[in-house]
Every structure is written in C-alpha cells, then in structure tokens.
VOGU-3710 file (C-alpha; in Angstrom, 3 decimals, decimal comma):
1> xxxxxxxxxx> 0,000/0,000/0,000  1,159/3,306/-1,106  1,974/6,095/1,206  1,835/8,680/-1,268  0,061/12,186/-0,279  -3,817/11,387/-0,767  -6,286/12,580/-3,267  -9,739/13,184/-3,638  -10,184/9,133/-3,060  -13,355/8,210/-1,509
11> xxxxxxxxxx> -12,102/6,911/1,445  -11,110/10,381/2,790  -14,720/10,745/3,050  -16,872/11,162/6,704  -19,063/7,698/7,182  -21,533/9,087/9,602  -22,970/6,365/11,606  -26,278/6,233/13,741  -24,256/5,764/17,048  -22,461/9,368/16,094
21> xxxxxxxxxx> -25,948/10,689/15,501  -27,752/9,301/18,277  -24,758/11,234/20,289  -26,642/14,610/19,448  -28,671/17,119/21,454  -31,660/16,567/21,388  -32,068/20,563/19,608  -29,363/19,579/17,440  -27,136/22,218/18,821  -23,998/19,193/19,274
31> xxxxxxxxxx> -20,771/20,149/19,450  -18,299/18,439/16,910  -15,075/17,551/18,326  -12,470/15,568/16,114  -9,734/13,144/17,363  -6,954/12,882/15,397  -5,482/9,444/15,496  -3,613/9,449/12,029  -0,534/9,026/14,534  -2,031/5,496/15,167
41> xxxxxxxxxx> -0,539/2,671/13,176  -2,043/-0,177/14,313  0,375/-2,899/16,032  3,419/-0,053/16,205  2,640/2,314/18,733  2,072/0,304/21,998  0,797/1,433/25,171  -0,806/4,800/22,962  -2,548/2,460/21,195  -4,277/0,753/24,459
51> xxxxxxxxxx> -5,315/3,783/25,506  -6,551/5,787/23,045  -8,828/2,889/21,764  -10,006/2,279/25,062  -10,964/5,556/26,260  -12,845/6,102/22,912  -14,763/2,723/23,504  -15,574/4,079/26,955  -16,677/7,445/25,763  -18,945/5,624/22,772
61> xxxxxxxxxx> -20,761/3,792/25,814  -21,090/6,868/27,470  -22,543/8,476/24,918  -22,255/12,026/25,848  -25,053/14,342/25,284  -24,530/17,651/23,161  -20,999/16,269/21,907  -20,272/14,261/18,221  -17,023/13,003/17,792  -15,237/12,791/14,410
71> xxxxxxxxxx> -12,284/10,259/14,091  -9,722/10,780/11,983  -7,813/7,596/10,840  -5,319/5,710/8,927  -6,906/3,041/6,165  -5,415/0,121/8,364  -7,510/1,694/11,353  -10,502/0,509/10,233  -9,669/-3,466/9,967  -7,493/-2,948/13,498
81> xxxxxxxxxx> -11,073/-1,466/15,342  -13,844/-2,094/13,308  -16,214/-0,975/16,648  -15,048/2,365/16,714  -15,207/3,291/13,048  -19,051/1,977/13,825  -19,574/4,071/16,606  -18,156/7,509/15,279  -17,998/9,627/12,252  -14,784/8,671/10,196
91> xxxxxxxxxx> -12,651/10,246/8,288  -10,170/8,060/6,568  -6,596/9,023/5,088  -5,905/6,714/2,556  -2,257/6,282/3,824  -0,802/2,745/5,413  1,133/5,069/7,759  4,169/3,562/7,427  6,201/6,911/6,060  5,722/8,912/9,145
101> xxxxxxxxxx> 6,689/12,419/7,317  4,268/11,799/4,921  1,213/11,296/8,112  2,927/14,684/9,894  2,391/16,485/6,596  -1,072/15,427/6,250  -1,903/16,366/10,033  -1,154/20,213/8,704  -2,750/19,496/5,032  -5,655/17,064/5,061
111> xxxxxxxxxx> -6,729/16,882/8,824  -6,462/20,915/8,917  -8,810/21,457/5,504  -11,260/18,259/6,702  -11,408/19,879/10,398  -12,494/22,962/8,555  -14,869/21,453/5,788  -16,759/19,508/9,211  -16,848/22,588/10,741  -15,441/20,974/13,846
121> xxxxxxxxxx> -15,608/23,389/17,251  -11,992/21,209/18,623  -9,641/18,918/17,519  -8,336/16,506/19,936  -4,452/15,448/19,223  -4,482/12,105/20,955  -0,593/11,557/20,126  1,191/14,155/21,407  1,737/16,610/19,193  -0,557/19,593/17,573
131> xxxxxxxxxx> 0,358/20,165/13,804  2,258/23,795/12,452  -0,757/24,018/10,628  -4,301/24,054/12,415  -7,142/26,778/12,680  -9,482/24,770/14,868  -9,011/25,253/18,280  -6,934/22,248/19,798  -6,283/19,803/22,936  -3,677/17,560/23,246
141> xxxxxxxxxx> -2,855/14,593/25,181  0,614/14,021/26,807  1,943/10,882/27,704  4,871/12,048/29,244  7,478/14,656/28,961  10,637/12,250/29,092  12,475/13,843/26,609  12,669/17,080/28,891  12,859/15,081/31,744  15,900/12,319/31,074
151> xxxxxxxxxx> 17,105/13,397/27,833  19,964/10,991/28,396  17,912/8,123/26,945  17,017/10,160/23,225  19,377/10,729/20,158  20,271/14,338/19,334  18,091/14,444/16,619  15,357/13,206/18,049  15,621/15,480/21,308  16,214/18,448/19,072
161> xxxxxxxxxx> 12,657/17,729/17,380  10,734/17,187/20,810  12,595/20,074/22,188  11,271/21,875/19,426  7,558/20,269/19,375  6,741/20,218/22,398  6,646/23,984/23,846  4,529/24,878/20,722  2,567/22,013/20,978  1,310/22,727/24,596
171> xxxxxxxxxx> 1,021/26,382/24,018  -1,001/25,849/20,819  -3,519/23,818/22,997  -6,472/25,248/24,408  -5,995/22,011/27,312  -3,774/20,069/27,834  -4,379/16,167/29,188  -2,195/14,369/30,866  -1,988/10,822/31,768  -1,288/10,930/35,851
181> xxxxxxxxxx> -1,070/13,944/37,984  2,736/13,215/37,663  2,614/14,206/33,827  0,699/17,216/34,203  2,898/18,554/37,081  5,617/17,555/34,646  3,647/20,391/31,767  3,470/22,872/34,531  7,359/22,578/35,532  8,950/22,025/32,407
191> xxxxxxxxxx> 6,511/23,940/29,988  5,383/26,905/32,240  1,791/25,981/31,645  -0,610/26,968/34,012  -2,187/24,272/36,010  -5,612/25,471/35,283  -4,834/24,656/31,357  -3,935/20,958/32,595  -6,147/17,858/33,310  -5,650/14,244/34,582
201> xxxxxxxxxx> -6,742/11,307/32,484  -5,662/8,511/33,593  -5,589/5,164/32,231  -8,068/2,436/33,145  -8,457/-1,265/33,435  -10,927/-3,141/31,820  -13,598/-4,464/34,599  -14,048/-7,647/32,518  -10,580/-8,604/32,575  -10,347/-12,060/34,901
211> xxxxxxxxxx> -7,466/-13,701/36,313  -6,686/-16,521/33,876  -7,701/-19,715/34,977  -5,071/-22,046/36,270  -4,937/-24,253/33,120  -3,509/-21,267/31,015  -1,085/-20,258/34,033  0,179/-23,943/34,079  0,582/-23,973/29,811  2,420/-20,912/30,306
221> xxxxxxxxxx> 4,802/-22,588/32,822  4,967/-25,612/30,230  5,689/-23,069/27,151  8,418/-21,058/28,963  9,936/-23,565/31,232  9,435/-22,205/34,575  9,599/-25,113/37,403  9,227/-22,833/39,957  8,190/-19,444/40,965  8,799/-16,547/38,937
231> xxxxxxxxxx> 9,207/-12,818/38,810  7,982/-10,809/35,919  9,501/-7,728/34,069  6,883/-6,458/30,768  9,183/-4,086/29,119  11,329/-3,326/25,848  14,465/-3,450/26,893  14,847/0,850/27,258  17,696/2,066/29,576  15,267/3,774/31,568
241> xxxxxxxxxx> 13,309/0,679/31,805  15,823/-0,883/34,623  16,647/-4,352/33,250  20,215/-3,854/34,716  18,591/-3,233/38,068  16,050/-6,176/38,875  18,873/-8,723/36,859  21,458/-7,649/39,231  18,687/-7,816/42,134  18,002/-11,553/40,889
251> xxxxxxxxxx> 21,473/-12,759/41,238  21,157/-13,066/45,099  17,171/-14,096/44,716  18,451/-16,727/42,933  21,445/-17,667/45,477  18,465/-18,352/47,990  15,866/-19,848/46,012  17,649/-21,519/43,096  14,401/-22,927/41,425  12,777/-18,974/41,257
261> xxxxxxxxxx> 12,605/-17,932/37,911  13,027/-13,958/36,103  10,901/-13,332/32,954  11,795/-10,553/30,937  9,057/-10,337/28,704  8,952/-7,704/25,870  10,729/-6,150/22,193  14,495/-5,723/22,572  15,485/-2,033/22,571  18,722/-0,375/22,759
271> xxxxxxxxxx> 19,936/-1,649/26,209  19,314/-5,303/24,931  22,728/-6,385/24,395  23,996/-5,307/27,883  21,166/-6,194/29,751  21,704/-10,074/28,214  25,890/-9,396/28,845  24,616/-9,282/32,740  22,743/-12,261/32,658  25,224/-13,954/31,481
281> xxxxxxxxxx> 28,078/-12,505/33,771  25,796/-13,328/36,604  25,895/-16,758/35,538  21,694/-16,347/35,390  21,698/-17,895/31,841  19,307/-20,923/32,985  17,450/-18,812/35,763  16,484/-16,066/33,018  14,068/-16,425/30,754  13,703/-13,930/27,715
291> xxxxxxxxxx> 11,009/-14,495/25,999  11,078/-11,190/23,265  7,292/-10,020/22,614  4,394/-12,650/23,819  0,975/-13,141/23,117  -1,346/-11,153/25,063  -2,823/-14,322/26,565  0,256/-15,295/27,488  1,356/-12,153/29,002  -2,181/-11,910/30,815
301> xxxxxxxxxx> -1,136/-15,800/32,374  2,545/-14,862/33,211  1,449/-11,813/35,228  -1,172/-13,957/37,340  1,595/-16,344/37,813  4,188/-14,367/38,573  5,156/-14,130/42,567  4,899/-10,287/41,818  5,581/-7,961/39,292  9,348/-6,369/39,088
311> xxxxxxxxxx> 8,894/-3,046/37,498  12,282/-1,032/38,321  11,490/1,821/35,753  13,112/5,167/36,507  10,887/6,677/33,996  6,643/6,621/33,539  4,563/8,762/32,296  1,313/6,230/34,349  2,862/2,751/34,558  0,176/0,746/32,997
321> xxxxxxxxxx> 1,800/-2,583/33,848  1,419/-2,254/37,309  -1,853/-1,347/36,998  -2,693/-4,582/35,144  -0,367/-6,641/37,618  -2,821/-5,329/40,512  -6,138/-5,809/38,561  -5,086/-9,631/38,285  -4,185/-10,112/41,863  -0,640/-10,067/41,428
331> xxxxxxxxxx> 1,703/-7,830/43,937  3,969/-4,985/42,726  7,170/-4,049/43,390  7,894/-0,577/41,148  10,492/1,712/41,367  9,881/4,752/43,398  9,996/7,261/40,635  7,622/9,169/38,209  4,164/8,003/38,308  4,677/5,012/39,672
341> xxxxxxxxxx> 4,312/5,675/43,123  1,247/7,786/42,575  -0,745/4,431/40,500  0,581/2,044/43,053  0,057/3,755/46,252  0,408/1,110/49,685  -0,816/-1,728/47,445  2,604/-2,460/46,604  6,345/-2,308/47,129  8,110/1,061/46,212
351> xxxxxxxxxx> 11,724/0,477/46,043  14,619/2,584/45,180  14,945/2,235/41,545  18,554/1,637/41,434  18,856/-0,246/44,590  19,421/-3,886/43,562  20,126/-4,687/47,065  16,893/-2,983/48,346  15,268/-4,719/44,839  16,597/-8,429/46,412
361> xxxxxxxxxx> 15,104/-7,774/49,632  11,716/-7,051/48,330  11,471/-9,683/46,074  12,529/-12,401/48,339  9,793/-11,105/51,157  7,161/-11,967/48,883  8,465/-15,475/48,366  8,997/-16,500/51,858  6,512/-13,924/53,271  2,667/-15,608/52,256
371> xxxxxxxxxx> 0,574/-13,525/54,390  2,254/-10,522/53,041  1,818/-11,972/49,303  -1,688/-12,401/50,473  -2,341/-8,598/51,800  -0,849/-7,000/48,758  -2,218/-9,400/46,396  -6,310/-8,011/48,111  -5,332/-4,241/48,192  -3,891/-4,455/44,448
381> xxxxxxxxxx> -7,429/-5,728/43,643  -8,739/-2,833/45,074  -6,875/-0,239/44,354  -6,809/-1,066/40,780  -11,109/-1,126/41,086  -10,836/2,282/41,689  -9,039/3,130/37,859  -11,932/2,539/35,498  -12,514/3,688/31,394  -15,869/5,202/32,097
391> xxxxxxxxxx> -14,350/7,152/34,676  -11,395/8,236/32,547  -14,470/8,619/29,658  -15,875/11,133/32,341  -12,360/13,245/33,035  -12,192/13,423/29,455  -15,215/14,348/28,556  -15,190/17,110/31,305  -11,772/18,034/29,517  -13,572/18,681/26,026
401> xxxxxxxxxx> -16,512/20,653/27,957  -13,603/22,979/29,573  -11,844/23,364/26,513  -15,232/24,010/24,556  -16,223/26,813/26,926  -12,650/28,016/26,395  -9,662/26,905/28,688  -8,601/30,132/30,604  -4,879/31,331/31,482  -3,661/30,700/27,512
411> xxxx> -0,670/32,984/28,186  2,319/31,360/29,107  3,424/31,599/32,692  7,388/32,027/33,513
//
C-alpha cells in the first residue's frame, strides 16, 4: 500500500454512523469535536494504542449528550477497530502510515482542511503533538514529557525535534491532558503551563478482565519452562526501563531460592545487548528467561503467575503494567519514581529504583513472606477497582466541555 500524499479518493470521506448521531442534542445544537489518530498505526505504537482505543470505547458507551465526535484515521484503522469506526464519524486518510513524514504532513494538510470542511468546534491530538498548521481550536494529550525530563535516553536528533515540538505544541492547545497527575505537574514545571490549562486522564483497566484460569497459568509454565516461581519484568528493553537493576537484584534471589525464575518479557530495545551481557556474567543464563514479545494471553497468564511484578522503571509517564499486575491479583514491586508511586500507592512495594540490594530484599519477602503476598495481592485488587474507562471517559469528557467553553490562562506563565 502506497503512502503517497492522498487525493480526492473516496475513502477520505466522513461515514456518519447512527451511534455518532444518536450522540446529538436533542435541539441539534452538538458540538463536533475531532480526534486525530492518524498518529495510530495499528500494532506499532504500543501502550498509545491501548489507551486511546479504550478511552474512545468508553466514551462511545457513554454516549455524551450535546458532543459528536469525528475520528480521523489511517486506512489500516478501520480493519485494526472495526467498533469504533461503527460508533463515530470517520474520516479516513488513505495512507498505510508507514512513512511517518508523509502522516505529519497530512496532520497540517488534510486533517487541517477536513477539520475545517466539518466545521469541527476542537480537535483533539491524541498523540502528542498539535500540527504547524491548524485553525481549529486544539487539545492535546501528553503521555509524558521524558524527553525534557531524562534526555539521556534520546538521540540528538530526536531530542532536538521534541525540544522543538513540544513547547509549541502545549502552548497551541487550548488544554492540555495528561496521563497521571505526575505528567501534568511535569507540563506545569517544564513547559510553564498553568495548572488550570492541565487535566488528569488517567488510564483504566478493563472491569471484565479475569485472572486466567489455572490451566492457562500452568501452559504458560509448560511453554516457557518455569519449574518454579517466577518474577515478571513487561518491558522493551529501554535504559530507563531498569533491566540492569532487577537482573542484578536476581542474582542473590536466585542464590536463595535456586528454582525462582526472572521473565523478561517484551521487544528488545537499545539496552538489549547489555542487559543479556549481565545475565550472562551473573551466571543467570538458565534462571532467566527472555522471551522477546508474547501473546497477550500469554502475558495476561505470566502476570497472574508471577510471585509479583518487578517493574524497576526510573521513567513513567502512568505505569500501565502495574496497573494490570494489581487488577489480576498479582503484587507490585515498582520503582519509586515518576508516576509510579502515585498508580501504586500502599498496594505495593516502592523500592529505590537503582537499589538492587533494596530490589533483592523485596522480592525475596514476597516469596517466603505468604501472608504478606496475600495482603498486597487483596489491596492491588482494590486499588486497581478504583481506575476505570468510564471514569477516565468522564475526566475526558469534562476536559472537552472545559476546553469548549474556552480553557482560561492561555498565556504562558514564567
């Protein structure tokens, strides 16, 4: 599939649905809000993807009165979520996405002259970053500000472009979203935004999703050859991401319970190579198990398998894996950094995250230590009860009725 710049084909035309009617005020008086999500290749951006998708579900169930959204989407979106191009109007750009330049030149050229044919009142920039070229008033999501915050982990060229992108982008925006309080404390301190142009919402968890059942936590333990208990880390292999740490932790974990397992589950990234280097200099070649990506049902059994969750990130923007560690029952031991401490709370372990002593200690207290596995095993549950879609649907959906009425304080603050 060709991603050459579009023409008048006629999938870059709206298909209104009845859901995205049925939205409507009842005097027809609706305000049209569009989403831009031609960021979104399906199956390449991650955790984005999770979210954005399902917020929108929750906001289609919500179905809020006096608002219409407009969705506007790569081809390959529609086979990836055929549910939401059902639910909302969509606007298709006849690209694969696979040449970013070519999407970030549309976002200023076809999504500015559609948001303008639809009359739209806002344009919601799910992916980070509002386009040179707009006209309709915008809000933007940020996942985090990394880049600003530990630069260390970027290439020059790609810090010079964020350091570039993201100033205009959050002063172009009428609101700004965040994903955790952490992130939009991060826009107010790094960006001089002021905190009344900033609001939380947060990722959810999905209230259907059930610990697997103890046939798929046993193939699991077939599949990857775990005899024992184990210790999972869900992560590309990032710096920031701590590999280094929680290896170096397992070496004495190990020492003391030699038939405990480590799962390092996820793409390899830059740090792959030494993070593998330490396993191996560790002599942990037989007690670590790298599995590279994994199918979702997989990952879903290894986490309610897992002895607890070993998340030694220095850097989140929310921390969604602990968040799914807790909804399954499974205890968390996360760095003390970033957001982490602010989704995990006292239903988990906050560690140092560059402690691997500190990092040993924990994880062996929740192998020798049941009732303790036991108490933060029930408070997970609970505390990750609390972080629901509809009610990130509802933040967000206050967020576009703020922005509509016109975010105040648009100067930037020094």
């Amino acid at each position: 599939m060709s991603d050459r710049p579009p023409g008048p084909e006629p999938d870059g035309a709206a298909r209104r649905t009845g859901a995205a009617r049925a939205a409507s005020a009842p005097d027809g008086a609706a305000r049209r809000i569009g989403v831009n999500l031609l960021w979104l290749v399906p199956g390449e951006v991650g955790g984005s993807e999770e979210y954005a998708t399902r917020l929108l579900r929750a906001v289609a169930a919500d179905r809020p009165a006096g608002i219409e959204l407009d969705l506007f989407v790569l081809r390959p979106f529609l086979a990836a979520h055929p549910d939401l191009a059902e639910a909302f109007t969509i606007h298709v750009l006849p690209l694969a996405g696979r040449a970013k330049p070519v999407r970030v030149l549309a976002e200023s050229t076809w999504l500015a002259a559609a948001a303008r044919t639809a009359r739209l009142d806002l344009v919601h920039h799910l992916g980070g970053v509002v386009p040179p070229v707009r006209g309709t008033p915008a809000v933007v999501t940020i996942h985090d500000l990394q880049p600003l915050d530990a630069p260390q982990s970027f290439s020059r060229t790609k810090l010079a472009y964020l350091r570039a992108v993201l100033p205009r982008t959050t002063r172009a925006a009428r609101l700004v979203c965040g994903v955790s309080r952490f992130t939009c404390e991060s826009v107010v301190r790094l960006l001089g935004i002021p905190p009344e142009r900033v609001a939380v919402v947060p990722h959810g968890i999905d209230p259907a999703l059930a610990r697997p059942p103890e046939s798929e936590v046993e193939r699991v333990r077939r599949t990857y050859d775990l005899p024992g208990p184990w210790f999972l880390t869900p992560a590309i292999t990032y710096p920031h991401k701590g590999h280094l740490t929680v290896v170096r932790a397992f070496r004495a974990v190990h020492a003391s319970h030699p038939d405990a397992r480590l799962v390092l589950a996820g793409g390899e990234g830059p740090a792959e190579a030494e993070v593998m280097a330490a396993v191996e200099r560790l002599g942990l070649r037989d007690a670590v198990r790298r599995t590279g990506r994994v199918p979702r049902s997989d990952l879903d059994a290894l986490f309610a398998g897992a002895t607890a969750l070993a998340f030694p990130s220095r850097y989140e923007g929310f921390g969604a894996p602990a968040l799914e560690a807790m909804a399954l029952g499974t205890p968390v031991v996360a760095a003390r950094a970033t957001a982490l401490p602010e989704v995990v709370g006292d239903a988990g372990i906050l560690v140092a995250p560059d402690a691997p002593d500190d990092w040993a200690a924990a994880l062996m207290r929740l192998l020798e230590d049941p009732d303790l596995h036991r108490r933060l095993a029930s408070a997970g549950r609970d505390r990750a009860a609390t972080y629901s879609w509809d009610r990130a649907a509802g933040a967000q959906i206050d967020a576009w009725r703020r922005a509509l009425a016109g975010a105040p304080g648009q100067g930037r603050r020094r």
